[in-house]
Phi, psi and omega in degrees: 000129175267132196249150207224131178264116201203117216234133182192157211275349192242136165334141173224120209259070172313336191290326156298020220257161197279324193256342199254129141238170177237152192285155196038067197356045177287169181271173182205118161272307176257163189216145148276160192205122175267167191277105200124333181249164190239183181172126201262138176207166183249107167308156190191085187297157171289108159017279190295349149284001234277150208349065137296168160262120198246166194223113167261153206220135173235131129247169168299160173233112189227145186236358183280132165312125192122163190288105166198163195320117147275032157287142196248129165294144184209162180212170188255114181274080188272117126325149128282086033242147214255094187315314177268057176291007170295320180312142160298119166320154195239105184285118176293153156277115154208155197336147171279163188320335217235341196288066172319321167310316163308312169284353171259313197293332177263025150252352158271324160344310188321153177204168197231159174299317173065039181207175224305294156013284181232088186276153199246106154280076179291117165304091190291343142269133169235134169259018186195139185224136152295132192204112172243164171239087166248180209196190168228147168238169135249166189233152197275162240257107174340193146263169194033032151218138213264166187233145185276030176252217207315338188221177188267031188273328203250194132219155161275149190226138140326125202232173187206115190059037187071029196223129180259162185231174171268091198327160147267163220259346163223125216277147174333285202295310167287352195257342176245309209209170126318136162227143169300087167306148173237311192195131151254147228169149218230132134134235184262128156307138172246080188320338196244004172239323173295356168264039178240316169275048180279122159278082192260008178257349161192068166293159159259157196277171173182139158278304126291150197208124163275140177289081174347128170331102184045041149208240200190140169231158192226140173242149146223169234197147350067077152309118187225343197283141182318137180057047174230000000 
């Protein structure tokens, strides 16, 4: 699964964002985004730039083997109204395709407000616990098209316990409830020392969630939907 790396020359103060924040209030020129989700942020141009032209910039972030687009997309970022168009566009950096550190440190960074407005209901109890294995798989190439996985025969598929599957077109958790990232981590979950790193006081909320590169993320949840 690819993940999208998203880059830009002005500051970006998430922490102002209405559903997000980051811990000790920091700044970001870039953020991630998983396929399905969204994340609100406030632009805050540089000083030393006032109505410059900026250049926002997205690529994948993928650490998995096999064939897919590494194209970096890029847009224009305009002041109003943009007095100095003598300026060179101000290009963004960004984190390389593989940059895994990257991508974990700034998704544990995340917090929810967690306040009366928008409060983070964390289940604080649980009665029923879940344990999946997912991976990547393939799946064979519709007909009359060809495809980017290992042949031009194939696709990569999401796979959960060694069974590959079909995304479906609306994901479990969006379609009944939300779920709380609680925790993540890299190599095997461990039930009796890793729920001690739980964030159960302002997780984010989420429809969707990525799994670390050879590690587990733990959600929990309120099964709540009619006839469940």
């Amino acid at each position: 699964m690819q993940h999208s790396m998203i880059s830009s020359s002005p500051a970006l103060p998430t922490t102002e964002s209405q559903l997000l924040k980051l811990m000790l209030s920091t700044w970001t020129d870039t953020f991630l985004v998983t396929p399905g989700q969204t994340i609100n942020v406030l632009l805050k141009t540089k000083p030393y730039s006032p109505n410059a032209t900026f250049f926002m910039a997205a690529r994948p972030y993928a650490t998995g083997t096999g064939t897919f687009d590494n194209s970096t997309v890029a847009a224009i970022l305009e002041c109003e109204p943009p007095f100095t168009r003598q300026l060179p566009p101000l290009s963004p950096i960004l984190p390389s395709l593989n940059d895994t550190p990257f991508a974990f440190n700034f998704s544990t960074r995340l917090r929810s407000l967690a306040s009366v407005q928008y409060p983070a209901n964390v289940p604080k109890t649980v009665d029923r616990h879940f344990f999946f294995s997912v991976g990547l798989g393939t799946n064979p190439c519709p007909k009359n098209q060809t495809c980017q996985g290992p042949t031009n025969a194939t696709k990569f598929a999401a796979s959960i316990r060694n069974i590959s599957f079909s995304l479906p077109t609306s994901a479990t958790l969006q379609s009944y409830y939300f779920g709380k990232s609680n925790g993540s981590g890299f190599g095997n979950y461990d039930p009796n020392k890793d729920p001690a790193t739980f964030n159960l006081f302002d997780p984010i909320e989420r429809n969707t969630i990525g799994v670390p590169s050879g590690g587990w993320v733990v959600i929990r949840f309120q099964a709540d939907n009619p006839g469940e």
